[in-house]
C-alpha positions as CSV (number, residue, x, y, z in Angstrom):
1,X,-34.3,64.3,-80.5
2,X,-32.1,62.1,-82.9
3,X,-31.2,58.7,-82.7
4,X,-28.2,59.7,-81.1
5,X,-29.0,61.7,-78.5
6,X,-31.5,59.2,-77.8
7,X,-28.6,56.5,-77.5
8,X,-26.8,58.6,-75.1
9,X,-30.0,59.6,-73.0
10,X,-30.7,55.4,-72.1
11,X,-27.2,55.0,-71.5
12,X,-26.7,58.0,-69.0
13,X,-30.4,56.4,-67.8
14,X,-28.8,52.6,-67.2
15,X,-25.4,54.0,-65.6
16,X,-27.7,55.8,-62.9
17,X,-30.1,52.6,-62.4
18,X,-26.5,50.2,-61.7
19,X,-26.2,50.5,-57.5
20,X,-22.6,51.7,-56.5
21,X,-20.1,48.9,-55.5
22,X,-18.8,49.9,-51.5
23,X,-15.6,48.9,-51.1
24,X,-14.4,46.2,-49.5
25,X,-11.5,46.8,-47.3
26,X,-9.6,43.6,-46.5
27,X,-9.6,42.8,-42.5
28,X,-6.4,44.4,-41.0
29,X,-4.0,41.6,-39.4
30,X,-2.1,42.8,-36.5
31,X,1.0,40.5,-36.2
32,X,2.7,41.6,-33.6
33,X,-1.0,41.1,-31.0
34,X,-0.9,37.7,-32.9
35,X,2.4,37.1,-31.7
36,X,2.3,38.2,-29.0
37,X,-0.8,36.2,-27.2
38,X,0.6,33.0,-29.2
39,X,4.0,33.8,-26.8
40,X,1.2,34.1,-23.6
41,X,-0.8,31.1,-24.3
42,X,2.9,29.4,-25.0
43,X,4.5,30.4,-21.5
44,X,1.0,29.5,-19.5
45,X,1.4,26.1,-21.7
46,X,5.1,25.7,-20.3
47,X,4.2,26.4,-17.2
48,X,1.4,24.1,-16.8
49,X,4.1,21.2,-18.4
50,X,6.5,22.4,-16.0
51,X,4.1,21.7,-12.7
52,X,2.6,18.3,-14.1
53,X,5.8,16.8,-14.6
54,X,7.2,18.6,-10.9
55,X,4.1,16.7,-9.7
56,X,5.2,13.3,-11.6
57,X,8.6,13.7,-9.8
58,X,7.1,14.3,-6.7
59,X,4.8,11.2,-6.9
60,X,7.2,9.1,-7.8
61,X,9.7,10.3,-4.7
62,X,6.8,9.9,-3.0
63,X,6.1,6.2,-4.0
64,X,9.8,5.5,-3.4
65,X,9.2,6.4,0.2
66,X,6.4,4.4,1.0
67,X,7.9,1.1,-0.6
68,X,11.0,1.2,1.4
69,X,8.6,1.1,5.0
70,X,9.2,-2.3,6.5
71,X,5.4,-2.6,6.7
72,X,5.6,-2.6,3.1
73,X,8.7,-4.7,2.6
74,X,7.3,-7.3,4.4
75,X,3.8,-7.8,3.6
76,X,4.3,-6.5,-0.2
77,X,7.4,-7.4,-1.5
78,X,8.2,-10.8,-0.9
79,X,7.2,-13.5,-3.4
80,X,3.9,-15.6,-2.2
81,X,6.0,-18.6,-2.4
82,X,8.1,-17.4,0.6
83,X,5.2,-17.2,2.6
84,X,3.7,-20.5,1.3
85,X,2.7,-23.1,4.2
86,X,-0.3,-24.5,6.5
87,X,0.5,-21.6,9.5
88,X,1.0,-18.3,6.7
89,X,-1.1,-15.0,5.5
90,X,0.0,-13.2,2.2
91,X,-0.9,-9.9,1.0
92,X,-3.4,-10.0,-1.8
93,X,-1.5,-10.4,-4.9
94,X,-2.4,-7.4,-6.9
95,X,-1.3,-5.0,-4.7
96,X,2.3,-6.2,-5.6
97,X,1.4,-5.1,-9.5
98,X,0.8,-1.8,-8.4
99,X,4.6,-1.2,-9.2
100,X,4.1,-1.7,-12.7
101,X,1.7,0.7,-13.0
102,X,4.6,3.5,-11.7
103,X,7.2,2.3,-14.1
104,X,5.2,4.9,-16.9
105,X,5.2,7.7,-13.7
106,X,9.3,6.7,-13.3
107,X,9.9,7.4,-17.2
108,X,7.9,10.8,-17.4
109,X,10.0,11.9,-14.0
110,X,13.1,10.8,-15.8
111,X,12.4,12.8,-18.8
112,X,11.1,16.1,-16.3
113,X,14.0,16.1,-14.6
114,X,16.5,16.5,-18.1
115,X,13.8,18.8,-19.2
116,X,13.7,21.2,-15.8
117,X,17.7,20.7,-15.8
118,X,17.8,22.1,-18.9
119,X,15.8,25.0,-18.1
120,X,18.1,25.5,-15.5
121,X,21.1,25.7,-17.7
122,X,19.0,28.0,-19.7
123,X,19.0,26.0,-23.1
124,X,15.9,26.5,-25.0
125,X,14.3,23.7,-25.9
126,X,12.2,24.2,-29.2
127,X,8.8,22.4,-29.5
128,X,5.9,23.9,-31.2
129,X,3.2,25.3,-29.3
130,X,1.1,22.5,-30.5
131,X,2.5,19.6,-29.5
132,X,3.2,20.9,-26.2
133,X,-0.3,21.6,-25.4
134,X,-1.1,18.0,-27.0
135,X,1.3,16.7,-24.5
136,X,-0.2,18.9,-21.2
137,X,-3.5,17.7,-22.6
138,X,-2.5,13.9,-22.4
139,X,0.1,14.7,-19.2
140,X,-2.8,16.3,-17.3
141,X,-5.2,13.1,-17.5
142,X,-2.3,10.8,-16.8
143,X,-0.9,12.3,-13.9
144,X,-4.3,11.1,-12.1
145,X,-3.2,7.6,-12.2
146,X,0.4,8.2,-10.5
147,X,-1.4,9.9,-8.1
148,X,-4.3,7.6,-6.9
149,X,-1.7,4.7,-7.1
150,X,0.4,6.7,-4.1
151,X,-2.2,7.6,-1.8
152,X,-3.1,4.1,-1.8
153,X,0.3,2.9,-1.6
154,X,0.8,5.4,1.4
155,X,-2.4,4.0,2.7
156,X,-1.0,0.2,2.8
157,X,2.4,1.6,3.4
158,X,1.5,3.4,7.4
159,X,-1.9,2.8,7.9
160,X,-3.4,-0.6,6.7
161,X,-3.6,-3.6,4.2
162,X,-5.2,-6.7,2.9
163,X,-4.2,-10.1,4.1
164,X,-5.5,-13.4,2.9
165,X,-5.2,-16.7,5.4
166,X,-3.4,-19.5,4.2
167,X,-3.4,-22.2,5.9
168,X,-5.3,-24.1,9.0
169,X,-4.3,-22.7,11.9
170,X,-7.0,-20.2,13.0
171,X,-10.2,-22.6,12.3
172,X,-12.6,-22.9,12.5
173,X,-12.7,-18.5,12.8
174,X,-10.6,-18.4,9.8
175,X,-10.3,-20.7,7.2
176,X,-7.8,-20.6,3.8
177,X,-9.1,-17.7,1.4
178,X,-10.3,-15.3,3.6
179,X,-9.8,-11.9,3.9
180,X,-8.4,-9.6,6.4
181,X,-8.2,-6.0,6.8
182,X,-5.3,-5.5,9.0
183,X,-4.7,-2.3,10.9
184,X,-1.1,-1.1,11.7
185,X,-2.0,1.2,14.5
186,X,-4.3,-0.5,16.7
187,X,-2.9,-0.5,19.8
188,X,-2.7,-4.2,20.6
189,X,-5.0,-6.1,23.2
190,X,-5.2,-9.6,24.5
191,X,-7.6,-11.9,22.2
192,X,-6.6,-9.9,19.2
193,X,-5.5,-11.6,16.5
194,X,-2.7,-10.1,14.7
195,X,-0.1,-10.8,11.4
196,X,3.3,-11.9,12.2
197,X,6.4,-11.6,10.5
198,X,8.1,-14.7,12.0
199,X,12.2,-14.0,11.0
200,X,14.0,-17.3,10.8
201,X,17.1,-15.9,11.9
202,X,15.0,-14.6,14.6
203,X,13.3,-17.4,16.0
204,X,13.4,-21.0,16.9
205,X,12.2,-24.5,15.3
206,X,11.8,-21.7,11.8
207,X,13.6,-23.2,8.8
208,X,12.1,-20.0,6.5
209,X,10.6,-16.6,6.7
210,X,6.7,-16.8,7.4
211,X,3.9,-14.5,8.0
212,X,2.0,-15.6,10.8
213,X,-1.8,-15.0,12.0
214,X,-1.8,-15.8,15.3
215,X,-4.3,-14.4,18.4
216,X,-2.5,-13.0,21.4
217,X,-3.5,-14.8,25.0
218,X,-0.8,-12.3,27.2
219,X,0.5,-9.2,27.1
220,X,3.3,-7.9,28.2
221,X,3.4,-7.6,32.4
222,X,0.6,-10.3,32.6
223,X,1.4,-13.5,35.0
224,X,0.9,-16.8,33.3
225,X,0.7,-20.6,34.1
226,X,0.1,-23.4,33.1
227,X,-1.3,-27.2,34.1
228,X,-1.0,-29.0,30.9
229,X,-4.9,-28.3,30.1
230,X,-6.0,-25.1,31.7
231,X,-4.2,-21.4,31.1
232,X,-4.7,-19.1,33.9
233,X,-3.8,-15.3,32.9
234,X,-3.1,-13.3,36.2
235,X,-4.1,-15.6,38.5
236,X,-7.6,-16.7,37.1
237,X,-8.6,-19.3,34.4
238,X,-8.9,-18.8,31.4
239,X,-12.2,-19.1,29.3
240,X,-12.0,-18.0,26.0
241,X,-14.5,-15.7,24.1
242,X,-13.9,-17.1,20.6
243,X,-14.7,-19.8,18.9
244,X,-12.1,-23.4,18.7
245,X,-12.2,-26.1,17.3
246,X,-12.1,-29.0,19.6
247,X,-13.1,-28.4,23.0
248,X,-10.7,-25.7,24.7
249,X,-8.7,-28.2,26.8
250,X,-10.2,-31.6,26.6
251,X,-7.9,-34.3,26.1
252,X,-4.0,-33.8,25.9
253,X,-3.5,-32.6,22.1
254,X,-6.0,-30.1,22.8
255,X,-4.5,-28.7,25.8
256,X,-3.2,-25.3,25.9
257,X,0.6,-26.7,25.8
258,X,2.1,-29.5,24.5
259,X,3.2,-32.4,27.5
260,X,6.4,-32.3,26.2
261,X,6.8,-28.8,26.3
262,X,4.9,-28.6,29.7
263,X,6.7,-25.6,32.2
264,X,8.7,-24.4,29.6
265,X,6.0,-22.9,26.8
266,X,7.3,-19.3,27.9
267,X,10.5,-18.1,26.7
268,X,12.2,-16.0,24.0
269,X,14.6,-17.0,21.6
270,X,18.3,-15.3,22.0
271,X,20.4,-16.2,19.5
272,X,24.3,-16.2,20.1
273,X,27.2,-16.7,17.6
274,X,24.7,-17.6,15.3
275,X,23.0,-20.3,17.2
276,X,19.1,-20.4,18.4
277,X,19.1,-20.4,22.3
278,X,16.0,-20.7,24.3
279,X,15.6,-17.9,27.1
280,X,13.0,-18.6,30.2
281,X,10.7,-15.7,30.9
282,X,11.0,-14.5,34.5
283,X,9.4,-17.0,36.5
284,X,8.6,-18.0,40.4
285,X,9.0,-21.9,41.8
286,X,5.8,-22.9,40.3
287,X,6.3,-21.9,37.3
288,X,4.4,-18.9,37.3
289,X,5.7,-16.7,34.5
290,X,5.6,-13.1,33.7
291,X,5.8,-11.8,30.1
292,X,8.8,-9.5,29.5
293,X,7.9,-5.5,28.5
294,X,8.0,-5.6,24.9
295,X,7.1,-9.5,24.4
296,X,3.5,-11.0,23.4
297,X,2.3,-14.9,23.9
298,X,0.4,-16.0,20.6
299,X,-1.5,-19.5,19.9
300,X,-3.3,-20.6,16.8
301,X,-7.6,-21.2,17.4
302,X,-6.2,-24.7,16.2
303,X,-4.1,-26.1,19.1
304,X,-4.1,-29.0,17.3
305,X,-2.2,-27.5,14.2
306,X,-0.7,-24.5,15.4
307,X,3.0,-23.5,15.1
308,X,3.2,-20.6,17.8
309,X,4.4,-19.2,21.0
310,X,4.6,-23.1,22.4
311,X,7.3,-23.5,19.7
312,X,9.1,-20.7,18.5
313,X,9.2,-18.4,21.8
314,X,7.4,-14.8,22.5
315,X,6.8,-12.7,19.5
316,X,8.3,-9.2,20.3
317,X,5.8,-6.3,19.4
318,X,8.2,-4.9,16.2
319,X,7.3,-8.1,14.3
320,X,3.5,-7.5,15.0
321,X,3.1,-5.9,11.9
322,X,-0.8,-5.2,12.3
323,X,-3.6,-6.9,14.7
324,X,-6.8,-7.6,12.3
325,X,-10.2,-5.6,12.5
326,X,-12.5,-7.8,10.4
327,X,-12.8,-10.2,7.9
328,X,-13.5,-8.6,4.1
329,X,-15.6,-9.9,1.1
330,X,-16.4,-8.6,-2.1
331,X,-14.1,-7.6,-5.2
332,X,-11.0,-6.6,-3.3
């Protein structure tokens, strides 16, 4: 064998020893499936940001609603000065920041409502898939807050709230800085004490707009009367349960009326033309009383430092706004 056929024999040798390449075929890209589920996950993405912001407009309609009760007028909308004096209760002061807190749940509404009337038009509004399922993700945490912040303003708005004394009136069983969970549905019974909204267009010796918390001594139907020092409620004397602060009717500023005011602590205020009138409950020869349907006689524990039925007349029930369940402690 020559050199050259030698040559050729080691190269035929090598060629046989090199392991055969496989071909790589690239991956095959469908574009149109791509498409396709992109335009899927889009539409379940619109939909979902379609039913967070119905649910932001539906909160905030929703919020709207419970802020225009009068329960929630009255005990959560008025300033704390308005309610400033020794005889007043005010609603605990952060609950009127909850508003604040809806102004973010007013501007995503705003903007839901152009979007979804847009929709409705049929424009198309072009957003990248991205950013809208950025903005679910954020919309879909935040819509927790508008949410929470209603069912507790529904809660103060029909069912109960948070009161704080201010003032003297009810020692020594309430004293300035407490608490008080007031219910709005209890149905109201004598030796309850209750919060009053006390209108001074409404009734007499008022010069401003209070809140009251006061404990009812008659209900409506009951016979009262009166000898300067003892209270006798349907015929018998009364004794009460509670605690006062100076012995219940010993001595005349502790008695249950005032001597000036003695024989005519029970009436209700009228007002005609303007002017404050003072109306005598129905009453026999001795000056035995009866408490009109619809009216309730309230005094302060404090007879000493009480503004109350004695002065300003019967409360009528509408301006009960809630009789109290229990004093509160705590963080609230």
């Amino acid at each position: 064998m020559n050199e050259e056929q030698l040559k050729e024999t080691e190269e035929t040798l090598v060629e046989e020893e090199k392991p055969e390449l496989e071909e790589i075929e690239e991956p095959y890209f469908d574009e149109e499936a791509y498409a396709l589920e992109l335009a899927k996950k889009e539409k379940k993405v619109n939909k979902r940001l379609l039913l967070i912001l119905g649910a932001f407009v539906i909160c905030s309609l929703i919020y709207l609603a419970c802020i225009s009760t009068r329960n929630y007028q009255i005990l959560h909308s008025g300033s704390d000065s308005s309610f400033a004096s020794s005889e007043a209760t005010a609603s605990i002061g952060a609950i009127a920041y909850l508003k604040y807190v809806m102004y973010f749940s007013y501007a995503i509404s705003f903007v839901g409502l152009i979007i979804m009337t847009l929709l409705v038009a049929g424009v198309k509004i072009k957003i990248s898939y991205d950013i809208k399922a950025r903005i679910y993700s954020i919309l879909d945490w935040a819509i927790l807050l508008p949410i929470c912040l209603v069912i507790t303003t529904m809660c103060f708005s029909l069912f109960f709230t948070i009161a704080e004394v201010d003032g003297t009136s009810m020692a020594p069983n309430f004293a300035p800085g407490d608490r008080l969970f007031v219910n709005y549905n209890k149905v109201i019974e004598n030796e309850d004490v209750v919060i009053i909204y006390v209108d001074e267009e409404k009734y007499l010796t008022i010069d401003h707009t209070r809140l009251f918390v006061k404990r009812v001594v008659a209900l409506p139907g009951d016979v009262i009367s009166t000898d300067g020092k003892n209270f006798y409620l349907n015929g018998k004397k009364v004794e009460p349960s509670y605690e006062m602060l100076n012995d219940y009717f010993a001595g005349n500023k502790s008695s249950f009326i005032f001597t000036e005011v003695n024989n005519n602590f029970c009436f209700i205020t009228n007002v005609v033309d303007g002017v404050k009138e003072k109306e005598l409950c129905p009453h026999t020869a001795k000056y035995e009383y009866t408490i009109p349907e619809g009216y309730y006689l309230v005094l302060g524990d404090n007879r000493d430092n009480s503004t109350d039925s004695r002065k300003i007349g019967l409360i009528e029930k509408e301006d009960i706004l809630g009789v109290v369940t229990r004093k509160i402690s705590g963080l609230i």
